[in-house]
N, C-alpha and C positions, 0 to 999 in steps of 0.2 A: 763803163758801168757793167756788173758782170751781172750773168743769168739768173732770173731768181725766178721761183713757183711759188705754192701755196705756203709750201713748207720754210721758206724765207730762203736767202744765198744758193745758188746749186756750189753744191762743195765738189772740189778740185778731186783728182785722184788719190794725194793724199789722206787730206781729211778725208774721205770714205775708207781708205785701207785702213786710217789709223782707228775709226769709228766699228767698224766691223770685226778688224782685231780686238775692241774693248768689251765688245758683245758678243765674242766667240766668246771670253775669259768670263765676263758675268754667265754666258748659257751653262756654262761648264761647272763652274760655280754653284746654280742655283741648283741643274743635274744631282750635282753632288749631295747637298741639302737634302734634296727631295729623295732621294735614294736612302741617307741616311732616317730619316722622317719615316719612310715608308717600313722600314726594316730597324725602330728602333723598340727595343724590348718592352717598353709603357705602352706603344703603340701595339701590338699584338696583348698583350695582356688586355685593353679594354677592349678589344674585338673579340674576345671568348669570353670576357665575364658576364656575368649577370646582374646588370648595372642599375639602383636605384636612384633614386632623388637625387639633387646635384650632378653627378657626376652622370646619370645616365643625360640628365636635359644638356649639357656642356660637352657633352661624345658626340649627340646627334648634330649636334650645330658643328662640331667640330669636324666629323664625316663629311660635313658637307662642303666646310671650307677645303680639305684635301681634295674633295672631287672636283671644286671649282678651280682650286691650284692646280692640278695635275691640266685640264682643259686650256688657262691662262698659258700654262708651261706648254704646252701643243702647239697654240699657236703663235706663241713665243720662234718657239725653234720655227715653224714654218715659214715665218715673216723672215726670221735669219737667213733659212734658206735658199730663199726667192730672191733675197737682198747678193747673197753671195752666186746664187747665178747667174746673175744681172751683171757683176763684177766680174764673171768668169767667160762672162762671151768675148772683148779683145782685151790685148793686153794693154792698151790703150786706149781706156773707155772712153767715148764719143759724148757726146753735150747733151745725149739723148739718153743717153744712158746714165751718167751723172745727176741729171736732172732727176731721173725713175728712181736711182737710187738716193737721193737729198727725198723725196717725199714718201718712201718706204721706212727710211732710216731716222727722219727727223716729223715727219706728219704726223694724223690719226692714222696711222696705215691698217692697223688689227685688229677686225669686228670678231669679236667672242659671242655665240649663241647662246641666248638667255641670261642672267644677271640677279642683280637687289632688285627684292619693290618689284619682281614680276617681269621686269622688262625683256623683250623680246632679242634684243642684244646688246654691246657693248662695245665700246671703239674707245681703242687706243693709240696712245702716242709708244714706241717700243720702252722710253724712260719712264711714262706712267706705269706701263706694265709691269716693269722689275718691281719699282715701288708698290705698285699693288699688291705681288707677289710677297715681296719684305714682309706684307703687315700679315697678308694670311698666314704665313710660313712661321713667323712669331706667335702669334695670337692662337695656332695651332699647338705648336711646340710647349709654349705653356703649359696649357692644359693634360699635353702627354708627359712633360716631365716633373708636373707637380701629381699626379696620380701614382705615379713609379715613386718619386720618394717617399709616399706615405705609405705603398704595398712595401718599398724595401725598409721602411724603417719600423712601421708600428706591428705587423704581424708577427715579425720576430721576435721585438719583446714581448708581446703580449705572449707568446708562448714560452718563453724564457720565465717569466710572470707565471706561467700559469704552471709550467711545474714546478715551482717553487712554492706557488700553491699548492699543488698536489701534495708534496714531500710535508707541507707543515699541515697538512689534513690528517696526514699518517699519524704525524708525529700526536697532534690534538688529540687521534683517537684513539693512543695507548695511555693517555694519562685520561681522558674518560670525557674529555671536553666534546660534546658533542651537538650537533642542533636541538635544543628545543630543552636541553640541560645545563646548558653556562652560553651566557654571552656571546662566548670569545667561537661558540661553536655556531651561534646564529651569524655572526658576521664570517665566519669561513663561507655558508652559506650563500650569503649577498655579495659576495666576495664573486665566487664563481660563477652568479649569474650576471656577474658586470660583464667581466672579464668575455664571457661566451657569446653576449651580447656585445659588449665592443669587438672581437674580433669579425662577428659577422656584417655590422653597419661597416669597419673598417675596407674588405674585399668588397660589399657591395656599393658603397657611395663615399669612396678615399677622400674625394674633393671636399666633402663635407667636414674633413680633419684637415684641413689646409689654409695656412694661414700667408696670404699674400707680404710680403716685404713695403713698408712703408716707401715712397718714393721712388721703389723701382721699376723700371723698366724693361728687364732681363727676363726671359724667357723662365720660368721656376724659380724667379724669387720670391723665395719665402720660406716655409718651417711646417713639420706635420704640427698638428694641434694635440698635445698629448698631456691637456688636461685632466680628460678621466682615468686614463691611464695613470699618473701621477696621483688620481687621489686612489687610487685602488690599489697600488703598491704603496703608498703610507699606510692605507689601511690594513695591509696584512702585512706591516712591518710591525705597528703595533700590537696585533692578532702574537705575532713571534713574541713578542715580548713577556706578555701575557704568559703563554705556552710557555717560555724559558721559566717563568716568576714558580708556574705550577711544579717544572720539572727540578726547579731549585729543592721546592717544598719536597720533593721525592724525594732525593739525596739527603736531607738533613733535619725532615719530620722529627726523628726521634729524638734528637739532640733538642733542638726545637722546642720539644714538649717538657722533658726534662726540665730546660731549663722554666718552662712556664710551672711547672709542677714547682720548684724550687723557690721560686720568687713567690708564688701562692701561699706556700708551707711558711716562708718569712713572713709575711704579711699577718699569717695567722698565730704566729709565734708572739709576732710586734704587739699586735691587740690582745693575747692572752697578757702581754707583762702588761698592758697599758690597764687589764682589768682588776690586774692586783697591785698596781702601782696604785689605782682610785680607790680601792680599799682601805689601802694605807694613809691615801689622803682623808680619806675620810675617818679615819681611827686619829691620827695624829695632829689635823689642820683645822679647827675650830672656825666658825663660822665663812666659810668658804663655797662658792658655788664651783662643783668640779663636773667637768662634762661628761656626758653620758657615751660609754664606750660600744660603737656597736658590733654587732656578731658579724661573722666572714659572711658576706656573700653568698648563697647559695648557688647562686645561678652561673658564678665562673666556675666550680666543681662540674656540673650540670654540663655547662660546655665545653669546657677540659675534658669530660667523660666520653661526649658527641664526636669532637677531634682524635681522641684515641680508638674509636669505631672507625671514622672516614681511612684512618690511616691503617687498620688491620684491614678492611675492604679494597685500601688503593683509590676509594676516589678521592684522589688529589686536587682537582678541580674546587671539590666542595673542603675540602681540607684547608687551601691556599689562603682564602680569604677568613675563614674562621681563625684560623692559624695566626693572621694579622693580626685580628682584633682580638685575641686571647692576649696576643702577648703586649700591646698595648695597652688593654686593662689590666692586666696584671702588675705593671708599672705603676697605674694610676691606683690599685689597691692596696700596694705597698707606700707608698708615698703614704695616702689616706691614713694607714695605718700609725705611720711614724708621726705624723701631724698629730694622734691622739693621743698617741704615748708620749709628747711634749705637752701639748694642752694639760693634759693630767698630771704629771711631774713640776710643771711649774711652780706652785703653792710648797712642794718640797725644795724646791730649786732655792726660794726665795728666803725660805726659813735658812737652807745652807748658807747663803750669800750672806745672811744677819749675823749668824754663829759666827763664821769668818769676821768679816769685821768687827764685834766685838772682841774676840780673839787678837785681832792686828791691835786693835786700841788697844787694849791690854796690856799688852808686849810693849807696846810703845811709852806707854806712863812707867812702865817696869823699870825701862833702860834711864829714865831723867831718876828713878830713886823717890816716885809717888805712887806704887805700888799700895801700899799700905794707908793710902788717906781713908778717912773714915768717909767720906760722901764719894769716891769713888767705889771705895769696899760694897757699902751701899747698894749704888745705883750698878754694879756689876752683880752682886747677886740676884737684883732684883731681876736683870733682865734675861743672866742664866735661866734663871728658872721659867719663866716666861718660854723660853726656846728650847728649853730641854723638859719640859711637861708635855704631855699629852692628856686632851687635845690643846695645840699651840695657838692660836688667836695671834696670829700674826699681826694685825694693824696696830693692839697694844705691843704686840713685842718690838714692834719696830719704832714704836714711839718712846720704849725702853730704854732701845740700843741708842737712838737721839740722845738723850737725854743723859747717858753716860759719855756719851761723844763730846757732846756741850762741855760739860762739867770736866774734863779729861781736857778740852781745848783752853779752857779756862788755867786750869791747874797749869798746865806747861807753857801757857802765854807769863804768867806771874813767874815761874821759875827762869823764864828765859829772860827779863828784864834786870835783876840783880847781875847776872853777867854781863849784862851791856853796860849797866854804870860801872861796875867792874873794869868793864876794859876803858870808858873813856878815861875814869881815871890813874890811870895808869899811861 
C-alpha cells in the first residue's frame, strides 16, 4: 500500500518531474498572455481615455480583474517555486519530500490575500488556480479587444464620412443650397451634428457600439454597431443626390427652359386653332353643343418668368424643383390643349366621315350601272345638300345618308339576283 496525505497518493519521482515540468510550461504560458495583455494597444488606449458610460463601468471592473490576475499569477510562480525547491534538494527525493511535494503540487496549497464578496483570502488547488486565471484572463481580454475594434474601425470612417461631408457642404454651397434655404441644406446640417456627436460617444464609451457574437465564447466576439453611422452616410448619400439633381439643373437650365418655353408656345398655338376650329363649328354645324375653349394659363408664363430670374441669379437650388414642375405642366398643358382641339373638331370630323361615305356609296351603285335611278338621284341630292349647306344639322344629315344607303343596298341586292339565276341556269 503506498503513502498517501491529504492531497491523496504521494506521487513517485516521476509523476512529480513530469507534474512540475507541465507547470513550468502552463507558468510560461500564462507569463506570456499576461505580458501580452499588459502591453496590448486596447489596453493602453483605455488607460488614457476619458471613459464614459459602459465602457468606463466595464474598465474599472476590468482594472481589477488584471490586478487580481497579476496577484493569482504571484502566487502562482511562488508555489512553483517552493515546489521546484523542494525538488531540487536531492537527486533522489526522500518520502518526505515527495510527500511536501504531492500536497504543494496536488492540495489547497495557495492562500491568495483578499478575494469576491470581501473575503479575507483564498485558497487554492495549483489546477483551480490556472482555471481561475483562464476565466479572468478571457473575461479581461474581451473587453480590451472589443474596445480596440470599435476605436479601430468606427473613428476612421466616421472621418472618412465626415469629409466627405465636408466636400459635399462645399459643393451644396456653390449652388446656394444652404441651411435654413433648401432642405437638402438643413440636413447637411443634422448630418454634421450626428456625425460629431457619434464620433465623440464613439472614443468615449466604444462598448456601447459593440455588439457581442451570438453563442460565442472567444474573447471579442462580435461586430462594432454602426447603425448610426449607416444611417448618416445614406443620409448624405441622398443629400448628394440632391446636390447632383441641382448641379444637373446648372449645366442644362437653359436648354431646359427652352424647351419648356416651346411646348408652352404649342399649347398656345393648339388652343388658338382649337378657337377657330369652334367658330367654324359653330358657323357650319347646326344644332350642336361645342365646348368651350379656354385661354393659356396665366400662371405657367408667370412661373416660366420666376425660373428665367432663378437662373440669371444662379439660385439653382430654387430653380431645380420649379424647373420640375414647369416642365411637367407644361406636358399636361399641351396635352389639355390638343384634348380641345379634338373635342371641337369632332362635329367637323363627323360631317367629313358622312360626306365620304356618301361619296363611297356613290361610286359603288356607279360601278353596277344605277348611277342614274331616279330614287337614288333623289335621296343623293338630298343628302348633298344637307352636308354641304351651312349650318349642317348633322342628325338629319346622317339620317339622309341612311336612307340613301338603304335604297342603294336595295337597288344592288335586286341587281345582283338576275345574275344568280343567270348563272344557275346556265
Amino acid at each position: 500500500m503506498g503513502v498517501t496525505d491529504p492531497a491523496g497518493p504521494v506521487m513517485d519521482r516521476d509523476e512529480a518531474d513530469r507534474a512540475l515540468a507541465r507547470l513550468g510550461q502552463e507558468h510560461e504560458a500564462i507569463e506570456t498572455s499576461l505580458l501580452a495583455l499588459q502591453d496590448h494597444a486596447g489596453r493602453r488606449l483605455l488607460e488614457g481615455a476619458g471613459l464614459t458610460g459602459v465602457t468606463r463601468e466595464r474598465w474599472q471592473a476590468t482594472e481589477a480583474r488584471i490586478t487580481r490576475l497579476w496577484a493569482y499569477f504571484d502566487a502562482y510562480t511562488a508555489a512553483l517555486r517552493c515546489a521546484r525547491e523542494i525538488r531540487a534538494r536531492r537527486r533522489w527525493s526522500s518520502r518526505e519530500d515527495l510527500a511536501e511535494l504531492t500536497g504543494l503540487l496536488r492540495g489547497e496549497s495557495v492562500t491568495v490575500p483578499g478575494g469576491e464578496s470581501g473575503r479575507l483570502s483564498e485558497t487554492f488547488t495549483l489546477p483551480a488556480l490556472v482555471e481561475r486565471m483562464n476565466e479572468l484572463y478571457a473575461t479581461s481580454l474581451d473587453v480590451i479587444v472589443a474596445a480596440d475594434a470599435v476605436w479601430s474601425a468606427l473613428p476612421a470612417r466616421i472621418d472618412l464620412l465626415a469629409a466627405e461631408l465636408q466636400r459635399t457642404r462645399q459643393l451644396a454651397h456653390s449652388v446656394g443650397v444652404r441651411p435654413g434655404e433648401h432642405p437638402a441644406g438643413d440636413d447637411l446640417e443634422r448630418i454634421t451634428r450626428t456625425l460629431a456627436r457619434l464620433r465623440e460617444d464613439v472614443v468615449a464609451d466604444p462598448l456601447a457600439f459593440w455588439v457581442p457574437a451570438e453563442g460565442s465564447s472567444a474573447p471579442g466576439g462580435g461586430r462594432p454597431d454602426t447603425t448610426v453611422y449607416d444611417r448618416a452616410a445614406r443620409a448624405l448619400e441622398d443629400v448628394r443626390r440632391e446636390i447632383d439633381a441641382v448641379l444637373t439643373v446648372r449645366q442644362d437650365a437653359e436648354a431646359r427652359l427652352v424647351r419648356v418655353r416651346d411646348v408652352l408656345s404649342r399649347a398656345d398655338r393648339t388652343l388658338a386653332e382649337a378657337r377657330t376650329a369652334r367658330g367654324e363649328v359653330l358657323a357650319k354645324i347646326a344644332a350642336t353643343e361645342v365646348p368651350v375653349v379656354g385661354g393659356p394659363p396665366t400662371v405657367l408664363q408667370e412661373q416660366l418668368a420666376t425660373a428665367v430670374e432663378y437662373r440669371r441669379q444662379g439660385r439653382w437650388h430654387r430653380l431645380s424643383p420649379l424647373l420640375e414642375s414647369l416642365e411637367e405642366k407644361a406636358e399636361e398643358e399641351l396635352l389639355r390643349a390638343r384634348e380641345s382641339l379634338t373635342a371641337v373638331t369632332a362635329p367637323l370630323a363627323v360631317r367629313a366621315e358622312l360626306r365620304g361615305r356618301l361619296d363611297a356609296y356613290k361610286a359603288k351603285v356607279a360601278r353596277h350601272g344605277l348611277a342614274e335611278d331616279p330614287l337614288l338621284v333623289e335621296r343623293y341630292d338630298a343628302a348633298r345638300r344637307m352636308l354641304w349647306s351651312a349650318p349642317c344639322d348633322l342628325r338629319v344629315a346622317e339620317q339622309a345618308v341612311l336612307r340613301y344607303q338603304r335604297a342603294a343596298a336595295e337597288l344592288l341586292d335586286g341587281a345582283d339576283a338576275p345574275e344568280d339565276r343567270k348563272g344557275d341556269a346556265s
